[in-house]
C-alpha distance (Angstrom), angle and dihedral (degrees) to the residues before:
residue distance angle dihedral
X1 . . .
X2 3.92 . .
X3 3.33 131.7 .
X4 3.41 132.1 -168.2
X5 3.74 142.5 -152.5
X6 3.83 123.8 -171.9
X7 3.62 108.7 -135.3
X8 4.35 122.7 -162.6
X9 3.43 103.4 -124.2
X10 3.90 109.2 9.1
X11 3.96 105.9 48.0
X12 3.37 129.7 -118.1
X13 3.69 117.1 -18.8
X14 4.01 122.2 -157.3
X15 3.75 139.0 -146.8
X16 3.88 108.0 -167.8
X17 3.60 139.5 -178.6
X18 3.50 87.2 -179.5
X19 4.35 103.4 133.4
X20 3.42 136.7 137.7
X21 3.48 98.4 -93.6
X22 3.93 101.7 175.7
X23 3.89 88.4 54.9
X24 4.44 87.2 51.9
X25 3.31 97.8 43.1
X26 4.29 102.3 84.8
X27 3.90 84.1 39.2
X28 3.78 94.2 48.4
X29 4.33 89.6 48.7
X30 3.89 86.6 42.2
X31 4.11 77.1 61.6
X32 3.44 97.9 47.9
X33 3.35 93.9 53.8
X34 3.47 103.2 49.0
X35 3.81 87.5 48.9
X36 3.82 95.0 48.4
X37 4.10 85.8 51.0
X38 3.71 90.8 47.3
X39 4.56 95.7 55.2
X40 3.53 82.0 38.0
X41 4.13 91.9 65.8
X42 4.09 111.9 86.8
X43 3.76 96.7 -121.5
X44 3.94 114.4 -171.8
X45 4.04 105.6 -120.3
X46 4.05 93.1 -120.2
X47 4.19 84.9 52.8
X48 3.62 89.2 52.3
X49 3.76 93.4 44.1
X50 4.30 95.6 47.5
X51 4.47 81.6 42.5
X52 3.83 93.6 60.3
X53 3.93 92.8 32.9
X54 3.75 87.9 60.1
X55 3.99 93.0 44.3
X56 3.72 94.2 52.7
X57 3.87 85.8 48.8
X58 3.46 88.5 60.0
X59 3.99 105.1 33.2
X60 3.68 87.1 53.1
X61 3.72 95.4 50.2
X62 4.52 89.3 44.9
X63 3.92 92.3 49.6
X64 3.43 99.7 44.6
X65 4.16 87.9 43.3
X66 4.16 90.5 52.8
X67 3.82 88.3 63.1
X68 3.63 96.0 47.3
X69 3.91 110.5 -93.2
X70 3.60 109.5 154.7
X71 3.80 105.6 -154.6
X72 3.64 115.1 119.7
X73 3.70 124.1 -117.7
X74 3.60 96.5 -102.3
X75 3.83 88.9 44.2
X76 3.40 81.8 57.7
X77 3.88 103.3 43.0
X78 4.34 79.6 50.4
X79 4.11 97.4 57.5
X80 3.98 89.8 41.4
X81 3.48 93.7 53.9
X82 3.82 97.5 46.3
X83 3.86 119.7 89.8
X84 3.30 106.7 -149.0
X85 4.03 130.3 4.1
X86 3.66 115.2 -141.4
X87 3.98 117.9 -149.2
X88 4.05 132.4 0.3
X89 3.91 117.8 -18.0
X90 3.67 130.7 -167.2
X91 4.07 125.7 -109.6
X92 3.60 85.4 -108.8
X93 3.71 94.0 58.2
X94 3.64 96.3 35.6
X95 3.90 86.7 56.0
X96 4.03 93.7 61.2
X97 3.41 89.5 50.3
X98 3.80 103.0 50.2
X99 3.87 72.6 53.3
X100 3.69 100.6 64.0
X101 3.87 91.0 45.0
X102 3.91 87.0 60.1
X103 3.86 94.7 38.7
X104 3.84 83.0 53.8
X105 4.06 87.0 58.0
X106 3.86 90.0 54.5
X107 3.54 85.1 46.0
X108 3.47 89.8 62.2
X109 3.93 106.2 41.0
X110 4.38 105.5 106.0
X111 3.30 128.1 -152.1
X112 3.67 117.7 -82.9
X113 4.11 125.7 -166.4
X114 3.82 77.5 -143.3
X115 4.27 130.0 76.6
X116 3.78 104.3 -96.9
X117 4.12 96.7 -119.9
X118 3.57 108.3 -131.7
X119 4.12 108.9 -129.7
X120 3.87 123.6 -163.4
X121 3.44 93.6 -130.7
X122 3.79 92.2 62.1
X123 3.52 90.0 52.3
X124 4.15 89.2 59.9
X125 3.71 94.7 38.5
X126 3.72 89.3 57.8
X127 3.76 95.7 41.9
X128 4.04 82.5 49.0
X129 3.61 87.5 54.1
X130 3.55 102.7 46.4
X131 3.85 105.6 41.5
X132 3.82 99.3 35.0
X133 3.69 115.5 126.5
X134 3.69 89.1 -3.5
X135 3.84 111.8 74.4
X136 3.64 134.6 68.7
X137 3.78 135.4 -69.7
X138 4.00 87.0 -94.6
X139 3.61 100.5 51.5
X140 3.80 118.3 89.6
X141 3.51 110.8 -161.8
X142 3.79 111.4 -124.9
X143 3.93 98.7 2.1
X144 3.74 122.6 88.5
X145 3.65 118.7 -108.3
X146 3.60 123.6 -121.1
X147 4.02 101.8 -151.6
X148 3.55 127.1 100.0
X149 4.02 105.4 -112.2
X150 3.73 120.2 176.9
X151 3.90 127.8 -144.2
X152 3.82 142.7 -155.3
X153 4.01 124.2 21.1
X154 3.64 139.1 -124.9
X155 3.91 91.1 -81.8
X156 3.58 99.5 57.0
X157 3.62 107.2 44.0
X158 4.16 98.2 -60.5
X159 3.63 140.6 -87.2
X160 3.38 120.5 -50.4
X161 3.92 133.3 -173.5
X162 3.76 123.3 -138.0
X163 3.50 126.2 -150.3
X164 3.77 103.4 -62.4
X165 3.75 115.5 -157.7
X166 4.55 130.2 66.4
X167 4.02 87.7 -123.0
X168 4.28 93.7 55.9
X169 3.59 91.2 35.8
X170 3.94 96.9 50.9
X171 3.89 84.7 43.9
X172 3.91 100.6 49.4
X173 3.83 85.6 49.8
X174 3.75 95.2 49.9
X175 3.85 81.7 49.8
X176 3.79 95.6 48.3
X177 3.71 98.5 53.1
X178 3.95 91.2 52.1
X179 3.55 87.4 48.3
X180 3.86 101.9 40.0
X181 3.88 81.1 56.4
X182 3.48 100.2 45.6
X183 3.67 129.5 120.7
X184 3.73 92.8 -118.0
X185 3.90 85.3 56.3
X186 3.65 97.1 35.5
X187 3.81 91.3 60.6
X188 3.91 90.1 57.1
X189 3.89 116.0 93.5
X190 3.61 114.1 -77.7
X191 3.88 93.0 -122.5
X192 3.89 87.6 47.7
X193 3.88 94.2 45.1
X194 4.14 81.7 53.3
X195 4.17 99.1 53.4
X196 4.53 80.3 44.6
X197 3.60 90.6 59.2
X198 3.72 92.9 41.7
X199 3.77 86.7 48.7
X200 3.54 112.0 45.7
X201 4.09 88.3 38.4
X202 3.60 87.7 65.5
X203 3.85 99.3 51.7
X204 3.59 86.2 59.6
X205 3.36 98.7 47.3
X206 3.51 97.3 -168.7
X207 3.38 100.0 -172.5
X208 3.89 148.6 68.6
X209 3.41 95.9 -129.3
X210 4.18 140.6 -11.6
X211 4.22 92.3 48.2
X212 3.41 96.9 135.3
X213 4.17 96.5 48.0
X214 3.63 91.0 45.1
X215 3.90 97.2 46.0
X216 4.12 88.9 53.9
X217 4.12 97.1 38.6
X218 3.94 78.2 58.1
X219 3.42 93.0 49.1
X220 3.86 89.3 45.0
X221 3.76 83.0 50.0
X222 3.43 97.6 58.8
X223 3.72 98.1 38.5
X224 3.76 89.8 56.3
X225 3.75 97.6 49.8
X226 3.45 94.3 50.6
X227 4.30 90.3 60.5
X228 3.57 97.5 -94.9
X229 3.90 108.3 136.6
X230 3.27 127.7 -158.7
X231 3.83 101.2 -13.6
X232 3.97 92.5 88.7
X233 4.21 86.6 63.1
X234 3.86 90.4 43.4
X235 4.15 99.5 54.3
X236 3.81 91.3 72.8
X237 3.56 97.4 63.0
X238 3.68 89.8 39.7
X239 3.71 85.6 57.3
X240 4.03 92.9 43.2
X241 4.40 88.2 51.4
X242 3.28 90.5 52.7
X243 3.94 109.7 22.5
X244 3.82 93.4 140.8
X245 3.67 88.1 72.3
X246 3.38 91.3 35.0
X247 4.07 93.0 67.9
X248 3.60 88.6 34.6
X249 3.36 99.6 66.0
X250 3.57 95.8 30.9
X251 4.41 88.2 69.0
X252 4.09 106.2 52.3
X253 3.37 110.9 65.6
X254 4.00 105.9 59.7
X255 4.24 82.1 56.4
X256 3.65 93.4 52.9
X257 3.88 117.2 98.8
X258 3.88 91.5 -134.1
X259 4.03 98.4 37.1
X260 3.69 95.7 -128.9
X261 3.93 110.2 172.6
X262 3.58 93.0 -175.6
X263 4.22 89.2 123.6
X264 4.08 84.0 54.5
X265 4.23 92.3 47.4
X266 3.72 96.6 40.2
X267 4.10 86.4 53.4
X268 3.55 89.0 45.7
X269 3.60 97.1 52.4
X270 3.72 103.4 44.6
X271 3.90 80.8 55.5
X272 3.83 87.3 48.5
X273 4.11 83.0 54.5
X274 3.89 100.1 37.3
X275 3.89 87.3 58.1
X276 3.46 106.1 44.4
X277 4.38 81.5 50.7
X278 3.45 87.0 53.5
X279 3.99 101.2 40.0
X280 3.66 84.1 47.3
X281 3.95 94.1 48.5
X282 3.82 87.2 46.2
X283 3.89 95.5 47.1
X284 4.07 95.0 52.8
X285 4.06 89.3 45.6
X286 3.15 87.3 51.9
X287 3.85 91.8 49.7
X288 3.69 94.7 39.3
X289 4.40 87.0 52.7
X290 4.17 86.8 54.5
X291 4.53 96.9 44.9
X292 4.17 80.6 41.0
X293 4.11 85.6 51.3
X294 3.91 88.8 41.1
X295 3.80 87.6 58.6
X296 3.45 97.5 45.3
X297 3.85 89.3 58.9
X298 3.78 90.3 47.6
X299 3.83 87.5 52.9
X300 3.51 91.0 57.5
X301 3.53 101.4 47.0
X302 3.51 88.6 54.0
X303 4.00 89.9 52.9
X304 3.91 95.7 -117.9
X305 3.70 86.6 121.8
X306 3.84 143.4 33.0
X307 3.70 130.4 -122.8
X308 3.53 92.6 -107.6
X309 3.63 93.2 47.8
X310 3.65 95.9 52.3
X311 4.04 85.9 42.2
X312 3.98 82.6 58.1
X313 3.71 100.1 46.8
X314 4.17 88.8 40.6
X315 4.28 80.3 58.5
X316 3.30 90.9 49.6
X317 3.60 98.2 50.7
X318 3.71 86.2 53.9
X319 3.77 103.3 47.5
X320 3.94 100.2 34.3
X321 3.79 83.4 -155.8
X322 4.77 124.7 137.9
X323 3.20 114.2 -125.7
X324 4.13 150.4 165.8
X325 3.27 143.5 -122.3
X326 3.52 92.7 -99.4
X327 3.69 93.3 48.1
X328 3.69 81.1 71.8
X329 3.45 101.0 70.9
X330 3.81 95.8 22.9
X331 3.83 106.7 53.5
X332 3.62 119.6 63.7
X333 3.62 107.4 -120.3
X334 3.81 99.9 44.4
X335 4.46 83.9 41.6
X336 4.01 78.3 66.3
X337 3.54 91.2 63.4
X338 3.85 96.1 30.7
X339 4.04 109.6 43.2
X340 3.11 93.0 106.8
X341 4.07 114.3 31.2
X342 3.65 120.7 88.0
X343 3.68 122.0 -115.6
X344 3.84 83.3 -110.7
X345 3.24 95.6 70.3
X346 3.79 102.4 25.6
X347 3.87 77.7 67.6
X348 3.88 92.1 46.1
X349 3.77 88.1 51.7
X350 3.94 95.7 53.7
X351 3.72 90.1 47.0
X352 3.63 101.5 48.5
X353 4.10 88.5 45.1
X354 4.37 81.2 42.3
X355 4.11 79.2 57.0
X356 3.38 100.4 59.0
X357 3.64 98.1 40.5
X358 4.07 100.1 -112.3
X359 3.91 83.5 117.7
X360 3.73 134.0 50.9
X361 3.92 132.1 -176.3
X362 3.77 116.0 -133.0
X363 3.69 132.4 -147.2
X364 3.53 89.1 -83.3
X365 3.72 97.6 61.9
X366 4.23 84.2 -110.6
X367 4.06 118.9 134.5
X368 3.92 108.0 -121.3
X369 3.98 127.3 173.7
X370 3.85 115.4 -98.6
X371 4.00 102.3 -122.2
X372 3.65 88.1 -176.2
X373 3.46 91.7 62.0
X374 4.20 97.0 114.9
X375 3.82 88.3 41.9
């Protein structure tokens, strides 16, 4: 359940699988389940595509906020979806895009009927990749430091001291990759071997700079290859909503005499379940928005609606946003739709499409589509 390493100048240094595994294991079917339903839903390829565009968004923008970066989120959604940036950048910029190269690597990673075998050199490539050009003077991107740094505060959990010199460093992460790719570990659930890697990369803390990126783009990694879509993007933010936790858990277990990371598995796995909720939530909006389209179209072929009125409710769909009548001449993207239609029969319009139930009025008097409108 534990192993441990003797290390020259910073004691004895564990790797554990040592958790509470009775306590996990209705949470970790709960998981299963919820993932199973998820691959199980027919989802059209450009649905899946815009879905894991808009998690990457948003896992880039939560990892690089947990270690400090200040852009905003739009900020952020602006430098990913530029191609190239001409002239001189900041290290804040230059940080989300090192980012999206390594977001483009999980990207990549298939499937395999096989455990993805961790290698040490992919653990320095990524770091490479992430912290080049971004970091300070101290950090070397790709090669281990050989510094003591310390980590955490008094508020989350305390300070605590990694291993502090190149020659424990180089050996602990010799060490982890044998272990990581173990049979012991190997048998562990794929999502669970993921959040150990994430874990036991961070105590070591192997680098200057960029430990906490590289620790969960490897845990990303190895969530992806093992068939687990979408998830691996969404942990980040998870871990950015709720980073208090995040470093709280992160600090106990290396101080306890039996180096039980249950805290760090428990918070992994409600993150694991909070995801695939949401992913799932997100996926059947999604599918509801196109069969809610569908019927719009049929409506109109049918003549039971105009072209503008469909144009209106297709908006709608899109924006998910209340509005009145006057909005439609005074905000922009209804005024598209609307330049050129009276307020006589902008009001006609909203009744008729009132009528037949495609529209309903809230408690604030404001127009708002009827989602429920195919039951």
């Amino acid at each position: 359940m534990v192993k441990k390493v003797e290390t020259y100048k910073s004691g004895p240094f564990a790797f554990s699988l040592n958790y509470d595994r009775e306590k996990l294991i209705g949470q970790l079917v709960k998981a299963k389940v919820l993932y199973n339903t998820i691959a199980e839903i027919p989802i059209l390829p450009n649905l899946a595509s815009r879905l894991e565009e808009d998690l990457i968004r948003k896992s880039i923008f939560g990892t690089a906020a947990i270690e400090g970066n200040p852009l905003s989120e739009e900020e952020v959604n602006k430098i990913l979806s530029e191609e190239d940036v001409k002239g001189e950048i900041g290290r804040a910029q230059k940080q989300i895009q090192n980012l999206k190269e390594a977001y483009t690597i999980i990207k990549k990673i298939e499937l395999s009927s096989e455990p993805l075998l961790l290698q040490e050199d992919r653990v320095k490539n990524l770091h490479k990749i992430i912290t080049e050009d971004s970091e300070g003077k101290e950090n070397l991107p790709g090669k281990y430091r050989n510094h003591p740094v310390k980590v955490g505060d008094e508020q989350h959990g305390g300070i605590y001291t990694p291993p502090k010199i190149f020659d424990d460093i180089k050996n602990l992460m010799s060490q982890f990759i044998d272990w990581i790719n173990s049979p012991e570990v190997l048998e562990e659930d794929p999502a669970i071997r993921g959040a150990l890697a994430h874990y036991h990369l961070a105590l070591i803390h192997p680098f200057s700079d960029g430990n906490g990126r590289t620790a969960r783009v490897v845990e990303a990694i190895l969530l992806k290859s093992a068939g687990i879509k979408f998830v691996s993007h969404m942990l980040a933010n998870f871990y950015y909503k709720n980073i208090d936790d995040y470093f709280w858990t992160l600090s106990p277990a290396q101080r306890s005499k039996d180096y039980n990371i249950t805290t760090f598995i428990e918070f992994f796995v409600k993150g694991l379940i909070l995801s695939l909720e949401t992913i799932k939530s997100d996926i059947f909006s999604w599918i509801r928005k196109f069969t809610i389209k569908d019927y719009y179209i049929y409506l109109r072929k049918n003549k039971e609606i105009s072209q503008r009125q469909l144009d209106l409710l297709t908006l709608l769909l899109e924006v998910c946003e209340k509005f009145t009548l006057k909005d439609l001449f005074e905000k922009e993207r209804f005024a598209i739709v609307y330049r050129k239609v009276t307020e006589r029969t902008a009001r006609r319009d909203l009744k008729l499409l009132q009528g037949k139930k495609l529209l309903q009025i809230d408690k604030e008097g404001k127009f708002i589509l009827n989602y429920e409108i195919l039951g």
